[in-house]
SETORVO-512978 format. One line per 10 residues: number of its first residue (from 1); for each residue x, y, z of C-alpha. Coordinates in Angstrom, 1 decimal, padded with zeros to 4 digits. Layout:
! residues N
NUM) X/Y/Z; ...
//
This chain:
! residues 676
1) -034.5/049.7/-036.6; -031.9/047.4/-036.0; -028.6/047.6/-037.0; -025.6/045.1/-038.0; -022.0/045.9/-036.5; -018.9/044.0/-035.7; -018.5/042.6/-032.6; -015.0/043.6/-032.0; -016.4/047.7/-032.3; -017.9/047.3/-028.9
11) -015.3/045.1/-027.6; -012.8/048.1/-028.0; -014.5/049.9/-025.5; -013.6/048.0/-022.9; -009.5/047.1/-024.6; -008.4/047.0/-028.0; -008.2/042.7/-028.7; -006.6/040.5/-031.3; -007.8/040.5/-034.6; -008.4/037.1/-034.3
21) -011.4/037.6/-032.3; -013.3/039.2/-035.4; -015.6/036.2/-036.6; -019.3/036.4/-035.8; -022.2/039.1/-036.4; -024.8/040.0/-034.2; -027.6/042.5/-033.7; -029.1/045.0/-031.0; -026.2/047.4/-029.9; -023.3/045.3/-027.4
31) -024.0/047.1/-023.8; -021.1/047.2/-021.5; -021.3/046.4/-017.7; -018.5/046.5/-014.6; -018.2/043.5/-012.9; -019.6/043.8/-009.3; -016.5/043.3/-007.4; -012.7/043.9/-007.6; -012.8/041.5/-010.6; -009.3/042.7/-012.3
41) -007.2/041.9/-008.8; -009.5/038.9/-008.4; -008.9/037.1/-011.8; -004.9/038.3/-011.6; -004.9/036.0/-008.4; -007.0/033.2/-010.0; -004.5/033.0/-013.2; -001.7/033.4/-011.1; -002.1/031.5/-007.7; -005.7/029.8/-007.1
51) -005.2/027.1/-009.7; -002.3/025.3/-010.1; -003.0/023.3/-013.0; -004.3/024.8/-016.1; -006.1/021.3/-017.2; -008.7/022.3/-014.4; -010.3/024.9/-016.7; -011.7/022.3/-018.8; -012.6/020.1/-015.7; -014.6/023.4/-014.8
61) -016.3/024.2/-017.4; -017.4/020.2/-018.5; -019.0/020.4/-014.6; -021.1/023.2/-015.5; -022.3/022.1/-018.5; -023.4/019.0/-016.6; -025.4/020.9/-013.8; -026.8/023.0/-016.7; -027.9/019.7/-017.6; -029.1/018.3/-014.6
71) -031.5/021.2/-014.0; -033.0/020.6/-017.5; -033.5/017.1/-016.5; -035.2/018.0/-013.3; -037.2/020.7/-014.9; -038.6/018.3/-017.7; -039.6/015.8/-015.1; -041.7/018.5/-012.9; -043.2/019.3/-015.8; -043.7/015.7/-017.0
81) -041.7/016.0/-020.3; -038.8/013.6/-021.7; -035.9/015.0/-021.0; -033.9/014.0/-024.5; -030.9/015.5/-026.2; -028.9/015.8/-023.2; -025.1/015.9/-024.2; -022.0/018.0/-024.4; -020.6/019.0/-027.3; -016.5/019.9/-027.3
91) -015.0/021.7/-030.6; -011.7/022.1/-031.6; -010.2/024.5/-034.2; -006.7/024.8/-034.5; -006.6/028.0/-037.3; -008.7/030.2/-034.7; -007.2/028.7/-031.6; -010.3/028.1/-029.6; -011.9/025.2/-027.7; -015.7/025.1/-027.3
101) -017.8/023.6/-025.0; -021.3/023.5/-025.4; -024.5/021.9/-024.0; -028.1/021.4/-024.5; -029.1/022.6/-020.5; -031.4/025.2/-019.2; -029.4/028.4/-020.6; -029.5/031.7/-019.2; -031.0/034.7/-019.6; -029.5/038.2/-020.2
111) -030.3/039.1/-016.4; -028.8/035.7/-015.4; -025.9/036.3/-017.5; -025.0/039.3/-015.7; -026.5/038.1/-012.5; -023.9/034.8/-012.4; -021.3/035.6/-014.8; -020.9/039.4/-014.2; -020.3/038.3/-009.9; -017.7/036.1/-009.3
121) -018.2/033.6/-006.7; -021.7/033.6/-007.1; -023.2/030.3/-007.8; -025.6/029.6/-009.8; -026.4/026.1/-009.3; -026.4/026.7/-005.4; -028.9/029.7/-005.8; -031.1/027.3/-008.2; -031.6/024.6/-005.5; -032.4/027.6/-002.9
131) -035.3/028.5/-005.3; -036.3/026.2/-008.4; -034.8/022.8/-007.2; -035.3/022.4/-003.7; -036.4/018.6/-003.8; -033.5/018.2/-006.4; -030.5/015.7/-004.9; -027.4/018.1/-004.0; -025.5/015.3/-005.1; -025.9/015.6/-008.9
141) -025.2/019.3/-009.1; -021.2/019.6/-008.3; -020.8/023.6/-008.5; -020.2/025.2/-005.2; -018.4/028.6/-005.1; -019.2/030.2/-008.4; -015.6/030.7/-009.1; -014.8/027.8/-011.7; -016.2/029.7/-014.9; -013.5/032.0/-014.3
151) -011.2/029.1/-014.6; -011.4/029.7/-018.0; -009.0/033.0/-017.7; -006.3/030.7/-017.0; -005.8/029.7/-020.2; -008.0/032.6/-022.3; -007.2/036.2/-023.5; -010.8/036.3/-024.4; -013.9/034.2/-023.3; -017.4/034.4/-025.0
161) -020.8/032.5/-023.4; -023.7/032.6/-025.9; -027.0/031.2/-024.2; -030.4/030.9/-024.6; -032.8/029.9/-021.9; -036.6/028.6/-022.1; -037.5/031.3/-020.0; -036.8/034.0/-022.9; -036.9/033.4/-026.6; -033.6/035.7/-027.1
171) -030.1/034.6/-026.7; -027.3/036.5/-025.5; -023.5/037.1/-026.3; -021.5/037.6/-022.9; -018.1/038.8/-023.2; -015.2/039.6/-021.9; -011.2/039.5/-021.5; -011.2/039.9/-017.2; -009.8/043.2/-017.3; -012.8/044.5/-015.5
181) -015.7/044.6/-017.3; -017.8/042.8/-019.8; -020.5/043.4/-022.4; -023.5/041.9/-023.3; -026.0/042.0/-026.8; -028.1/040.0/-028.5; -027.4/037.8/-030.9; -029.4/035.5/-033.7; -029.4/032.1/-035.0; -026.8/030.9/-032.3
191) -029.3/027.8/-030.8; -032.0/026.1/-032.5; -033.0/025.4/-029.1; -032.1/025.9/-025.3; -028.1/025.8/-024.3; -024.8/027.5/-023.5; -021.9/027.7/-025.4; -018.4/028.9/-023.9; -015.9/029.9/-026.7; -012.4/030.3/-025.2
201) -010.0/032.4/-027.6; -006.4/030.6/-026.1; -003.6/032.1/-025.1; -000.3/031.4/-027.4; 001.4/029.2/-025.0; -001.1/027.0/-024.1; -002.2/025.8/-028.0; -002.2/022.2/-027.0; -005.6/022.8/-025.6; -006.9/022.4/-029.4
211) -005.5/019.3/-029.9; -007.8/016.6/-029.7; -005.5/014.0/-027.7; -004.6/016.7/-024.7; -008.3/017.8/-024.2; -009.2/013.7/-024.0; -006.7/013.1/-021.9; -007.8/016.0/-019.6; -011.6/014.7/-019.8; -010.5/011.2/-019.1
221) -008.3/012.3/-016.2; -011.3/014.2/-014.5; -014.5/014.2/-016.1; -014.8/010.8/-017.6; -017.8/009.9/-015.5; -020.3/013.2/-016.1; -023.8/011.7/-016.8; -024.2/012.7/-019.7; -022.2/012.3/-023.0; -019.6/014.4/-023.9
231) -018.3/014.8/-027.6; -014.5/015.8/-028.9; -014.9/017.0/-032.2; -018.1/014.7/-032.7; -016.8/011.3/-031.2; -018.5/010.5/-027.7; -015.7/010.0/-024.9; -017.0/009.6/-021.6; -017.9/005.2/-022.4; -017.2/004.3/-018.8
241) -020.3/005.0/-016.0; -019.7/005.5/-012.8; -020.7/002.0/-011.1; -019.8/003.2/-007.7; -022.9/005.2/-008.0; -025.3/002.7/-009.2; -026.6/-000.2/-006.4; -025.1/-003.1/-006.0; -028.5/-005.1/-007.2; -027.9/-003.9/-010.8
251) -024.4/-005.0/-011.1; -023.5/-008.1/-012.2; -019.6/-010.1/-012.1; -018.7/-008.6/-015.6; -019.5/-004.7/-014.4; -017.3/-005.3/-011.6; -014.7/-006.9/-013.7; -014.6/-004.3/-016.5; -014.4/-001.2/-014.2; -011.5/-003.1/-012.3
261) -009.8/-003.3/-016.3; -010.5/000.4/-016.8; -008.8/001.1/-013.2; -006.0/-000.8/-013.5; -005.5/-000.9/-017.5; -004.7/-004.9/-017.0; -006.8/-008.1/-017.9; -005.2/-009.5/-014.1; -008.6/-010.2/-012.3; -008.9/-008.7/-008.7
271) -010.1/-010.9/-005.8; -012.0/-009.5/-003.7; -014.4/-006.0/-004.5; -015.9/-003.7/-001.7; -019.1/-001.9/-003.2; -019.7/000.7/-000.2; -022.6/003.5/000.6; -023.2/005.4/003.2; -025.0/008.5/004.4; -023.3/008.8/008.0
281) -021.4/010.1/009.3; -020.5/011.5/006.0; -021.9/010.7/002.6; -019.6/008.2/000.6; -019.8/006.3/-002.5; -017.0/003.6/-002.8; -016.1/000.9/-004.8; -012.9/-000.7/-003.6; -010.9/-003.3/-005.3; -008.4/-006.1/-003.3
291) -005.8/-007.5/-006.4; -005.0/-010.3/-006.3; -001.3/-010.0/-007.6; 001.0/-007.1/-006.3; 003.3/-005.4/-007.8; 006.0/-004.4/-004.7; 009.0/-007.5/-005.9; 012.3/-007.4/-003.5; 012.4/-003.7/-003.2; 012.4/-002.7/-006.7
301) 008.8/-001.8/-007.1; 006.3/-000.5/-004.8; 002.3/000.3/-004.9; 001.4/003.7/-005.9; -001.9/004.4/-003.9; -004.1/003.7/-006.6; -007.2/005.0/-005.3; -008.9/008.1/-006.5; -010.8/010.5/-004.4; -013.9/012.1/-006.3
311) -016.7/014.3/-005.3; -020.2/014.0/-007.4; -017.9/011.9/-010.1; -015.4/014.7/-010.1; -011.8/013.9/-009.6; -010.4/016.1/-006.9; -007.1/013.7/-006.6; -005.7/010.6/-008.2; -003.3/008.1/-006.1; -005.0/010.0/-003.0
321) -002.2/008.7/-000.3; -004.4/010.4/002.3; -007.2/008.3/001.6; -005.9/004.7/003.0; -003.4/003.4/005.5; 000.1/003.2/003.9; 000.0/-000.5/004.3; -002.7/-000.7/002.1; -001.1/001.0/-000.9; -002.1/-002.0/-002.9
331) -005.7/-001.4/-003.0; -007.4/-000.2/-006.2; -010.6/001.7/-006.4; -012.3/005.3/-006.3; -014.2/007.1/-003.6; -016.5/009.7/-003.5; -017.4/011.7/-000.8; -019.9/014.1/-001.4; -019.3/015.8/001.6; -015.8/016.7/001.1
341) -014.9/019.8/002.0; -013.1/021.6/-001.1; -011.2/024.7/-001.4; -012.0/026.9/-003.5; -010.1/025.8/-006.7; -011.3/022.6/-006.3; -008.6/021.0/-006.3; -007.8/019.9/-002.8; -009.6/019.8/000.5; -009.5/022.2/003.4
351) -010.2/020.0/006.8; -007.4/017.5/007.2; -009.5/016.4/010.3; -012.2/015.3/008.3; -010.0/014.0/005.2; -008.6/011.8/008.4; -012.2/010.8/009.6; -012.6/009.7/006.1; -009.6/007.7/005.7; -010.3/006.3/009.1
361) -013.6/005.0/007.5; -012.5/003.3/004.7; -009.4/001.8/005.7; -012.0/-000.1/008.4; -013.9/-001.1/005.9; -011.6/-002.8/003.8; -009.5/-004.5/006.8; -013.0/-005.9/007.8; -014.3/-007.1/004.4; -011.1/-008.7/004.0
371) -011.4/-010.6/007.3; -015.2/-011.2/006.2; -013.6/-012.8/003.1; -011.2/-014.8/004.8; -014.0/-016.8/007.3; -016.1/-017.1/003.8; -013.7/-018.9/002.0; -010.0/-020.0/004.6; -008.8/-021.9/001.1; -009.1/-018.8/-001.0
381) -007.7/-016.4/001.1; -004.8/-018.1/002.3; -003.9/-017.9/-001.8; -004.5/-014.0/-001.3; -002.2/-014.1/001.8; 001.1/-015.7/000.8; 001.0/-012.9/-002.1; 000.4/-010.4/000.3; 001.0/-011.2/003.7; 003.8/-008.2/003.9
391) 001.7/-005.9/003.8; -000.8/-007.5/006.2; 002.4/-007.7/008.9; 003.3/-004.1/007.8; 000.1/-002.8/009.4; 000.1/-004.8/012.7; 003.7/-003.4/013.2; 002.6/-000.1/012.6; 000.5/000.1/015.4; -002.2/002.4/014.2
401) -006.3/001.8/015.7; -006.9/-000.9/013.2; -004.0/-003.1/014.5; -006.7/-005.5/016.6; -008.6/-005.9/013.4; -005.6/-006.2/011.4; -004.2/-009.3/013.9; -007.2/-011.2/012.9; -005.8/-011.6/008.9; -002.6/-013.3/010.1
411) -001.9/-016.8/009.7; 001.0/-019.1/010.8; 001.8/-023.0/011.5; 003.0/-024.7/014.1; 005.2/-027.4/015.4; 001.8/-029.7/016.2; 000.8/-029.4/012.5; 001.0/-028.0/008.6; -002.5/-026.3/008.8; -002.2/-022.4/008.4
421) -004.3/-021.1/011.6; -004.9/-017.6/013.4; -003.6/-016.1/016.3; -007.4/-016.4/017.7; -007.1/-020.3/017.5; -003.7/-020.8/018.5; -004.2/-019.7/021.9; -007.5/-021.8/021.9; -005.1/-024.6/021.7; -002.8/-023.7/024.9
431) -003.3/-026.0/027.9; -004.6/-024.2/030.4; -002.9/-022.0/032.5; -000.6/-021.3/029.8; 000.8/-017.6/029.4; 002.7/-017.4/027.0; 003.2/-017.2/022.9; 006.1/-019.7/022.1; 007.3/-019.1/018.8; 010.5/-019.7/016.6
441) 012.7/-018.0/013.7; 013.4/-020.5/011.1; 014.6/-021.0/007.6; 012.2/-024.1/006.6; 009.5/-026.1/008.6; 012.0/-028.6/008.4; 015.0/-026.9/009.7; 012.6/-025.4/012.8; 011.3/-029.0/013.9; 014.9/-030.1/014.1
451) 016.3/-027.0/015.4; 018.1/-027.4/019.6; 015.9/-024.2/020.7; 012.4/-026.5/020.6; 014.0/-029.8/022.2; 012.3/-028.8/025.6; 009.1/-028.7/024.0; 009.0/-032.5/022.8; 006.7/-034.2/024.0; 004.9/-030.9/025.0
461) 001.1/-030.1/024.8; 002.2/-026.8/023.9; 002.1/-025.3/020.8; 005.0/-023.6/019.0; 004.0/-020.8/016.2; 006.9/-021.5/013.4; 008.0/-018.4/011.4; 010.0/-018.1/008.3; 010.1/-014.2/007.9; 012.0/-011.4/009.7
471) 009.0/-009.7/010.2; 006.7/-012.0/012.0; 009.4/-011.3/015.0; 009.1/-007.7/014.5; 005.1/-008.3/014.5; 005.4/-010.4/017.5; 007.7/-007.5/019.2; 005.3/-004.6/018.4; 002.0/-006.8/019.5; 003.6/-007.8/022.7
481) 000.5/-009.3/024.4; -002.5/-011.0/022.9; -005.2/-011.7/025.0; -003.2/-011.1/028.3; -000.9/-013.8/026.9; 003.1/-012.3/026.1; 004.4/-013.5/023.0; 008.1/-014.9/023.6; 011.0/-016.5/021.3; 012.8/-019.7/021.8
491) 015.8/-018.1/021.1; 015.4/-015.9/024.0; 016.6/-017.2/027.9; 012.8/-016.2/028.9; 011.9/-019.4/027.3; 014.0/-021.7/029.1; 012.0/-024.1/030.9; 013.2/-024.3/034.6; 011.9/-027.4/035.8; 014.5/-029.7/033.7
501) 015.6/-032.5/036.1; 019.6/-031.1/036.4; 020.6/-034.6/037.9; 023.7/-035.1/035.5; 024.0/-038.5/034.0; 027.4/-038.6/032.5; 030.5/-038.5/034.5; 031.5/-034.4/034.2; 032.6/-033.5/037.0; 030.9/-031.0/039.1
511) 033.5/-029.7/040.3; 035.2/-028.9/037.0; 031.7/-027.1/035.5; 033.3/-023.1/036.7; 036.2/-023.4/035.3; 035.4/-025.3/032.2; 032.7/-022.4/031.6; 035.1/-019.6/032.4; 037.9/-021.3/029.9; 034.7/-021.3/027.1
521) 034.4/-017.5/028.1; 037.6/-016.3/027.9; 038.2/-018.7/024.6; 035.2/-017.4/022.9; 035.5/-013.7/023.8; 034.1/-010.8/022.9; 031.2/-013.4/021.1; 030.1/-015.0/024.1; 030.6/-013.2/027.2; 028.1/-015.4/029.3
531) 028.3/-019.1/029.5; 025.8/-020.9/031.6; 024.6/-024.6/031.9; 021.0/-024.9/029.8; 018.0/-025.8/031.5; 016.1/-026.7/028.3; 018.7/-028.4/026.1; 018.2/-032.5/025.5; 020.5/-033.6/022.7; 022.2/-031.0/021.7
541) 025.7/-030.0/022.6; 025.1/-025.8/022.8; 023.0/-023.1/021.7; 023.5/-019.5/021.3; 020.9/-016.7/023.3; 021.0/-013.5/023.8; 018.5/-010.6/024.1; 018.9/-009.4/021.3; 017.0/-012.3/018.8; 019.0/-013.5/015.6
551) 016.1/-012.7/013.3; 017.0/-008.9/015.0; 020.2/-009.1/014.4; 020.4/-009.9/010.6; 017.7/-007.0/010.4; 020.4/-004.7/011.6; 022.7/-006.5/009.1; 020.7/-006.0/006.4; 020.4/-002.0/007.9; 024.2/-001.3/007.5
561) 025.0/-002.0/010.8; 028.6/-003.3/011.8; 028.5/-007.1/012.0; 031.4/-006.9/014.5; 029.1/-005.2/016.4; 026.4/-007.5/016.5; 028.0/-010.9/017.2; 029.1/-009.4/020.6; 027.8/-010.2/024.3; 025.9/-013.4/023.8
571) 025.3/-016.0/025.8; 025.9/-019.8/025.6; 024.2/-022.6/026.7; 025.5/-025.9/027.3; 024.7/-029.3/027.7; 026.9/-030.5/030.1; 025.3/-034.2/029.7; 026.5/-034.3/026.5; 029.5/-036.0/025.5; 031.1/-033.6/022.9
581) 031.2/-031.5/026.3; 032.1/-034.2/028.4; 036.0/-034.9/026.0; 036.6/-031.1/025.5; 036.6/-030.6/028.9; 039.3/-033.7/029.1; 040.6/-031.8/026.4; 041.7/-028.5/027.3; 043.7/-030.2/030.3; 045.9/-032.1/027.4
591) 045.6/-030.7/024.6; 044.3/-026.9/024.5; 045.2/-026.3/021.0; 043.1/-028.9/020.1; 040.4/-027.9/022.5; 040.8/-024.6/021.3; 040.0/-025.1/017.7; 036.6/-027.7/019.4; 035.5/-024.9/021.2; 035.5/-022.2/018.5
601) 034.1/-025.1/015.9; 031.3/-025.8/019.0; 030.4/-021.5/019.0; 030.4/-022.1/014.9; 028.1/-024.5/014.7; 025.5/-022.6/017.3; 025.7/-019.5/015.1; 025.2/-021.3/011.8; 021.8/-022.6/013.3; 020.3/-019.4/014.1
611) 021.6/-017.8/010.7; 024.6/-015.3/012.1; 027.6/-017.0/011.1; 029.7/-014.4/008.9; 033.0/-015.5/009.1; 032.7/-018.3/006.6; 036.4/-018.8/005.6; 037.4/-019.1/009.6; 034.8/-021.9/009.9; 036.3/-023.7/006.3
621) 039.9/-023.2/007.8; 039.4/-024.7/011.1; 037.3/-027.7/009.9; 040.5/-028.5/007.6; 042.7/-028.5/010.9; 040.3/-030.9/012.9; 040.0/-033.3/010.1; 043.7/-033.0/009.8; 044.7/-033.8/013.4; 042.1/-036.1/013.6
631) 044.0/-038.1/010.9; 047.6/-037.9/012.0; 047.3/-037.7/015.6; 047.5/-041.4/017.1; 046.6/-040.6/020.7; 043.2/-040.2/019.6; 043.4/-043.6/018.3; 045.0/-044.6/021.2; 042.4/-043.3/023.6; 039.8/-045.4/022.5
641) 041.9/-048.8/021.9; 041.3/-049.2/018.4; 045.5/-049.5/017.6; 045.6/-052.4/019.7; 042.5/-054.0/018.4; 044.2/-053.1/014.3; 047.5/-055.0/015.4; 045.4/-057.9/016.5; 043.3/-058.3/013.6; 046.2/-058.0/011.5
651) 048.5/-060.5/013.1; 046.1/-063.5/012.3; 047.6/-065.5/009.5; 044.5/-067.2/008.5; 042.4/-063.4/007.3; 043.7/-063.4/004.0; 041.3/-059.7/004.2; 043.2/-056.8/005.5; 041.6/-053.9/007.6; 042.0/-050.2/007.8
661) 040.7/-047.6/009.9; 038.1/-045.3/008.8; 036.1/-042.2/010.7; 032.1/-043.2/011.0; 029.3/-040.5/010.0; 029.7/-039.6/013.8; 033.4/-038.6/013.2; 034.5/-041.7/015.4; 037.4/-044.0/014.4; 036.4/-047.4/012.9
671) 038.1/-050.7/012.3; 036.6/-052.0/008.9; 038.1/-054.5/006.1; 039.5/-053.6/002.5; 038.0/-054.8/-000.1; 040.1/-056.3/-002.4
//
């Protein structure tokens, strides 16, 4: 005859628990089992050390429930059967401070109950595709180890499981409190049908695991995409699928477009979307998204890795850096990788070699479909590159294996014309025989066309790659050669072209060119400590070269490094057939104050083009003293005859207009009439 007794009674036997554990009846006397290993050490070091975040209970529990479901599906199709009523069912209650999870899959019976639950790290789902499922895809079930029920110590004094399986038309009460045993009985009117339910009784301290808002939060962060619906206290939460799963055929614009929302929690549309699957060399799902706005603004914001790393639909870790190139942080997506290999807990991986195979992988992919993109639609992309070219030039200076592939995304113009071109074509366009990359640091197109370092290149076939952006040079310097071709800046005295005719059609004198460029030395000192005669200079009085590159040298600047330091040990090039060269030489023989102040306003000038001048005031102070001699001093006027020719034009009685002397746009003195 059957009996009635309180569950706690044989609950005692194994530790005296909380009265709050005292709710439900059942029948047949409780029996009481030892698990089969050193459970009590083993579930100390679980609560204690295997998982680090106490959310992962629930993330356990909600993937067993789905491979409990999973096997019912499989075992209603062998059999020919709908598989309805598949769901999970999630129940709060606050008063008794438990969360249940329940679902409708293939249940256990009491020898399976004590078989799987009573042997930690014995898995059931991986013993159920050795025996019932073996033409069942691995890649729906996601339990491994048989260790993520026990999960639900973390956060429990006392766990129940009632199930009920097909194979039996009893269902069982398994309990326990992981001291070391467990008991088992049979109990009535728990399922109308097949299922499991797992009643945790919660610690104290972790009470916000019964209210509703935590536990979605939890489900959203890592088991938003199980199959099958889950409920929270009778409203469905898991709305979003899992497209990366799904082919490519049955998606349309508006799939792609909503999952991108759901990602990135914006209505900003993405450009371009990489929908990826592959079974070699390992098994990966992927849907990757290229924004089309970024969020990294002048240093104040930067890209958090927003990519996801999942295996079966399960998150293992969001804003996986390990996942994608660092130059890449801007990509948006999820990627699954069945054949990850997980620790234990599940929350990690355990081959970094493989984790780097796999990164390896996918940053390929998307450097590729982005140059795939480009060729599809030059127009397009080119939008997508001035937002995020920095990054682009980030990764080619980075060096890494996918620098050749990343070359291909660049784009620059050049002095022959506006159009936006790669690296690929520009050499395409050198004449033959041509070994070299010409290109040139600039502020503006406009300021680079007119700039002294290019005026041996008019009239050129060659083409001149024109940069606006520090790190083009720094791109340049870490590519080196393309194509067995050395990139090389103007700026640099490596570009100076040596077969300028040096016959001298102005009347410096030769033998005055030593001593004229050791005065500009010692005058200019410790800025310039070379001075030589340029080779490639046409109108232009002087330019500044040195090594080290001015685009370099403000990068230092910008670094904290002394500026003293950096305007040191340059070299200037002059042009002696110019004339501003031609009078200061006169100059400093009559006048070296004045030549002085034309020399160091000459050096000014040179650093102003290439962007180093830092000494602003000097420059100010110094243009005030040139205009002011230039005013009073009537030698100058002298020189060039114009007193004479003033007197003259005033002494004629019959100009009733008077004259005065004015300086031209050229800074000469000029004879022109008042008006009156």
């Amino acid at each position: 005859m059957r009996r009635l007794i309180f569950r706690v009674a044989a609950i005692q036997a194994i530790k005296p628990l909380r009265p709050q554990f005292v709710y439900r009846f059942c029948t047949i006397k409780q029996e009481r089992y030892e698990f089969k290993t050193e459970t009590k050490k083993i579930l100390d070091i679980m609560a204690r050390s295997l998982y680090t975040d106490k959310d992962v209970f629930l993330r356990e529990l909600l993937s067993n429930a789905s491979d409990a479901l999973e096997k019912q599906r499989f075992i209603s199709q062998l059999k020919g059967q709908e598989s309805a009523d598949l769901f999970i069912k999630v129940d709060l209650d606050e008063q008794k401070r438990t969360i249940t999870i329940e679902d409708t899959g293939v249940g256990m019976t009491k020898e399976e109950m004590i078989d799987n639950l009573g042997t930690i790290a014995k898995s059931g789902s991986k013993q159920f595709l050795e025996e019932d499922g073996k033409d069942m895809s691995k890649e729906k079930i996601i339990g491994q180890f048989g260790v993520g029920f026990y999960s639900s110590f973390v956060v429990g004094d006392s766990v129940e499981v009632i199930s009920k399986s097909e194979k039996s038309g009893k269902t069982h009460q398994w309990i326990s409190d992981g001291s070391g045993s467990f008991t088992i009985s049979e109990v009535d009117n728990a399922f109308q049908g097949r299922g499991t339910k797992i009643i945790v009784h919660l610690k104290p301290e972790v009470s916000e695991y019964v209210q509703a808002k935590h536990v979605k939060d939890v489900v959203n962060k890592y088991s938003n995409f199980i199959s099958f619906p889950i409920q929270i206290n009778g409203e469905q939460q898991n709305l979003v699928q899992a497209i990366w799963t799904r082919s490519k055929q049955e998606l349309t614009r508006n799939d792609y477009e909503a999952f991108f929302e759901y990602l990135t929690n914006s209505k900003v549309t993405y450009k371009y979307v990489l929908h990826y699957s592959t079974d070699a060399p390992l098994a990966i799902k992927a849907l990757i998204y290229v924004p089309s706005q970024h969020n990294e603004r002048l240093g104040v914001a930067f890209e958090d890795h927003d990519i996801h790393l999942y295996c079966k639909k399960i998150l293992i870790k969001k804003n996986c850096r390990e996942l994608i190139a660092n130059y890449l942080r801007f990509i948006k997506g999820v990627v699954d990788c069945e054949d990850l290999p997980l620790n234990i807990s599940r929350e990690g991986y355990q081959d970094s070699q493989m984790i780097g195979k796999l990164k390896n992988i996918i940053t390929s992919k998307i450097i590729r479909h982005i140059e795939e993109e480009s060729r599809k639609d030059p127009e397009q992309y080119l939008k997508w590159y001035g937002e995020f070219q920095n990054f682009v030039k980030e990764g080619v200076a980075s060096q890494d294996e996918h620098q050749q592939n990343l070359i291909k995304l660049l784009r620059y113009q050049t002095n022959k014309s506006e159009k936006f071109i790669t690296l690929e074509e520009y050499i395409q366009q050198l004449p033959a025989g041509e070994s070299k990359i010409y290109f040139l640091l600039s502020t503006s197109r406009q300021s680079a066309l007119t700039s002294p370092y290019l005026e041996s290149f008019q009239g050129s076939q060659t083409p001149v790659i024109l940069i606006h952006n520090h790190a083009d040079e720094l791109v340049f310097k870490q590519i080196n050669t393309l194509e067995n071709k050395q990139f090389v800046n103007l700026e640099s005295e490596s570009s100076i072209d040596s077969n300028k005719n040096e016959t001298q059609t102005n009347a410096f004198p030769k033998e005055d060119v030593t001593s004229f460029s050791l005065w500009l030395k010692n005058e200019l000192a410790p800025t310039i400590s070379i001075v030589q005669v340029s080779k490639r200079l046409r109108t232009s009085p002087a330019v500044v070269s040195s090594q080290l590159s001015s685009g370099m040298r403000q990068v230092m600047s910008a670094m904290g490094q002394q500026n003293d330091e950096l305007q040191k040990n340059m070299t200037l090039e002059i042009n002696l057939e110019h004339d501003i060269l031609v009078n200061l030489n006169k100059f400093r023989k009559t006048n070296s104050q004045v030549a002085t102040l034309c020399a160091k306003q000459l050096l000014d000038n040179c650093l102003i083009q290439v962007g180093l001048l830092q000494d602003h005031k000097s420059l100010v102070d110094r243009s005030n003293k040139i205009m002011q001699i230039l005013l009073d001093n009537d030698i100058i006027i002298r020189e060039k005859g114009y007193r004479e020719k003033v007197q003259q034009q005033q002494s004629h009685k019959d100009d009733a207009e008077e004259t005065e002397v004015v300086i031209d746009q050229d800074g000469n003195p000029k004879v022109v009439r008042k008006h009156k």
